[in-house]
N, C-alpha and C positions, 0 to 999 in steps of 0.2 A: 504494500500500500504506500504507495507517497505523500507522504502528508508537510505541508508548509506550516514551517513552525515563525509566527507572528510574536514580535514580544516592546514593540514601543506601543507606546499611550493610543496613540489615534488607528496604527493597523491594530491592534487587540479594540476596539469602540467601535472601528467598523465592520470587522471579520466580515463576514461573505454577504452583506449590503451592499448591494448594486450593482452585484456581480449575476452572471448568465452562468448557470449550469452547466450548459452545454458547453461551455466555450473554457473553464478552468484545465488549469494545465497542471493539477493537482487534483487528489480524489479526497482531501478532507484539510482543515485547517487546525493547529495546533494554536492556540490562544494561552501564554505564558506569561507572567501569571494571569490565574484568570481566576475569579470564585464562584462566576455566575455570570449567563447566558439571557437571551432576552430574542424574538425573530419581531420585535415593532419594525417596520417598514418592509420586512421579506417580503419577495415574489413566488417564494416558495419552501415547503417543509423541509424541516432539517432534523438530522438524526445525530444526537449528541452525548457525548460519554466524557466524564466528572471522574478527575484524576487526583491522584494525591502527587505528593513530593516524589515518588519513588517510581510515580508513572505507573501506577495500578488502577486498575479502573473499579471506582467506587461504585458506580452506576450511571445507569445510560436512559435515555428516552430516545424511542423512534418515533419519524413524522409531526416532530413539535410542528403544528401550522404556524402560518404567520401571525403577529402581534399576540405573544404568548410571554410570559414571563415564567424563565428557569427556576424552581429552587433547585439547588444545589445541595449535596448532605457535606455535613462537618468533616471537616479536613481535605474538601476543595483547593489544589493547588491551581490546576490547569483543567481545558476543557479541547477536548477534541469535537468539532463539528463537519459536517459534508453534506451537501444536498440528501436529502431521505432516496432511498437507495432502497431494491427489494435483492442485493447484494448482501452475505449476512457481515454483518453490524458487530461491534466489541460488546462484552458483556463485562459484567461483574466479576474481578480477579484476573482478569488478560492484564499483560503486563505488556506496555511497547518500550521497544531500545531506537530511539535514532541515531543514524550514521550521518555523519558529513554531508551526504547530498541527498538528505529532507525521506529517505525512505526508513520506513518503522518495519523492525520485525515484531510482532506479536508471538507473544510466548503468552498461549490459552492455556485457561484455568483448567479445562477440561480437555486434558491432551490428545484425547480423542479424534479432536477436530484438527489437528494441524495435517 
C-alpha cells in the first residue's frame, strides 16, 4: 500500500479536501500527528484507521460520509485515511512500518491474512 505521510499544520487540516479520487497518486494519506478526523466539505466517503505512537491500529471506520465528525479513542497519535474502498481496509492491531518512499508494510493482527 502507498501511503503519503503529511505532517505540517495546513497539509494534516487539509488531508484529502479537494482532492479527486480518481486522480491520487497514493492509495491513503498518513496525517502525523493527528488525534482526530472530521470529512466537513468531502466529495466523498473515506475509510479511516486511528493509530497510536507505535503505528498500531486502534480502530478504524469505513465509509465515514461527508460532513461527519471522527471521535477518535484514547491514545490517538496519527490517523491513516483513503477514499472508502470495497479493497479490505486495516483493522484493529495491524501494525504498518514505513520505508523511505511513503510504502507501509502491514504486519496483520491476524496473520492469517497476509
Amino acid at each position: 500500500m502507498k501511503i503519503k505521510t503529511v505532517s505540517t499544520f495546513y497539509a494534516r487540516m487539509k488531508g484529502l479536501l479537494g482532492t479527486n479520487y480518481c486522480q491520487l497518486d497514493f492509495d491513503a494519506l498518513h496525517l502525523l500527528p493527528c488525534k482526530g478526523v472530521h470529512t466537513y466539505g468531502m466529495n466523498y466517503p473515506l475509510d479511516i484507521a486511528f493509530l497510536d505512537r507505535r503505528k498500531v491500529v486502534l480502530s478504524t471506520q469505513r465509509c465515514v460520509e461527508p460532513n461527519r465528525l471522527c471521535a477518535s479513542p484514547r491514545g490517538t497519535h496519527s490517523v491513516v485515511e483513503r477514499p472508502t474502498s470495497p479493497l479490505p481496509w486495516l483493522k484493529a492491531g495491524d501494525r504498518l512500518s514505513f520505508d523511505a518512499g511513503e510504502i507501509a508494510a502491514i504486519y496483520y493482527a491476524d496473520q492469517s491474512e497476509n
